[in-house]
N, C-alpha and C positions, 0 to 999 in steps of 0.2 A: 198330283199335289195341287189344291187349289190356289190361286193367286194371291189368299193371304198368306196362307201358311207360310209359300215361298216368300212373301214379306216377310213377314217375322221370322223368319229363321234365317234370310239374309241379313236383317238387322241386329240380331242376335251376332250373328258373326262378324258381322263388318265392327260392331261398338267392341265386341271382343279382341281385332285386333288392333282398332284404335289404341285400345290400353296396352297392349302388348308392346304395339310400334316406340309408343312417347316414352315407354320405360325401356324400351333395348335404348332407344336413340339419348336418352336422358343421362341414364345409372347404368347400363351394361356396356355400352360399345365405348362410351367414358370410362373405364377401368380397364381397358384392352393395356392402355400403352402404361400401367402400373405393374404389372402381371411381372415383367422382370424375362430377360432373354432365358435364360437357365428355364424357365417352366412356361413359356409360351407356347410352343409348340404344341405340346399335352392339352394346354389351357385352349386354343386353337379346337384342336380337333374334338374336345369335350362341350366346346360352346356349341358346335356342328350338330354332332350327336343328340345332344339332351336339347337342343331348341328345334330339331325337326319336326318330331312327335308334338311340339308344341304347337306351332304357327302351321303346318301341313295340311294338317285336317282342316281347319277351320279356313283357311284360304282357299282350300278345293270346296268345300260346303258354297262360302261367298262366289267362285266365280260359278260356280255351277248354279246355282239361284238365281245371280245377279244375271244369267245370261233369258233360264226360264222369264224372268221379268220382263224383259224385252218384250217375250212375245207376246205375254199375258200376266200385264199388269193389273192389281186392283181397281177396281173402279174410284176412277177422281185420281188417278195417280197416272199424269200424262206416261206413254212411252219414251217422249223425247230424253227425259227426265232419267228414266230406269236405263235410257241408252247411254246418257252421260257418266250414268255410276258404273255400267259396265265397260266404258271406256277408262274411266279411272283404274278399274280394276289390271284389266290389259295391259294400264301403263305400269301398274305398279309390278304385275310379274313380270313386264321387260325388262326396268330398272333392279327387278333382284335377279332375271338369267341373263342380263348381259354387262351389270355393272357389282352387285352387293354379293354373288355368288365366286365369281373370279377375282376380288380382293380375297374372301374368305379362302380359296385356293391355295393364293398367293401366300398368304397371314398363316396357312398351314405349314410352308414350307420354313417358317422364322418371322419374326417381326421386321414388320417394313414400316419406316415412317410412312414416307407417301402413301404404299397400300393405306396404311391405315388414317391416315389423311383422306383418302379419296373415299376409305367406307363411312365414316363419320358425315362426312361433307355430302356425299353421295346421300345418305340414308334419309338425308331433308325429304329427296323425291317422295319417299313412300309414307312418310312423318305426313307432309302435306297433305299429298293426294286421298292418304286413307282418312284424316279427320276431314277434308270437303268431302268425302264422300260419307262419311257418318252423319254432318252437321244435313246432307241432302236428305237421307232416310229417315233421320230425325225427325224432319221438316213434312216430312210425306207422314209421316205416324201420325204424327201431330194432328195434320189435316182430316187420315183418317177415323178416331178417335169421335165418338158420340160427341156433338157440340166444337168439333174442330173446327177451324176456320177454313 
């Protein structure tokens, strides 16, 4: 795959899960503690299911391009830059196997305030780090782009 391709097709994925992150973090994970104890559970284990196939793919697409970048970035697109986005990246699958993945566990077995306190609050990490890392790819497109600066 050449150097752009892996561009755009990391950019493609990373902006796609920008949108996904601000609306879980906005309207989905904000209607967790409405759901009602009687149908949490079910509600729980459905959100698991049906958002895997969602963010799955596209998150293995982004770190696996984002890492090719590294080594062969497009021209005019420092490395240092594609190493920061794949450092974001790294953080943000930390933040979801060692913090967003073990409340969801938790939030399987019954409704917990603090679980679900800590995935709200928690979920900032990945909100953050994936829009710096959109607004960065952005910023390198842009550059790339006939007549970019």
């Amino acid at each position: 795959m050449s150097p752009q391709w892996a561009f755009l097709i990391n950019l493609v994925a990373t902006w796609y899960l920008v949108g996904l992150i601000w609306m879980v973090q906005i309207v989905h994970y904000n209607l967790f503690d409405r759901v009602g104890e009687a149908g949490f559970v079910r509600y729980e284990a459905d959100h698991c299911s049906l958002i895997s196939p969602i963010v799955g793919p596209p998150m293995l697409i982004e770190i696996a391009t984002a890492a090719m970048l590294v080594f062969a970035a497009p021209a005019g697109v420092p490395r240092w830059a594609m190493a920061a986005g794949l450092a974001a990246v790294v953080l943000i699958w930390l933040s979801t196997a060692l913090i967003q993945v073990p409340c969801h566990n938790r939030l399987g077995e019954g409704f917990n305030a603090d679980d679900y306190a800590l995935l709200v609050g928690s979920n900032w990490i990945r909100t953050v780090l994936w829009s710096a890392r959109g607004l960065l790819m952005l910023y390198y497109a842009e550059r790339l782009m006939p007549g970019g600066s």
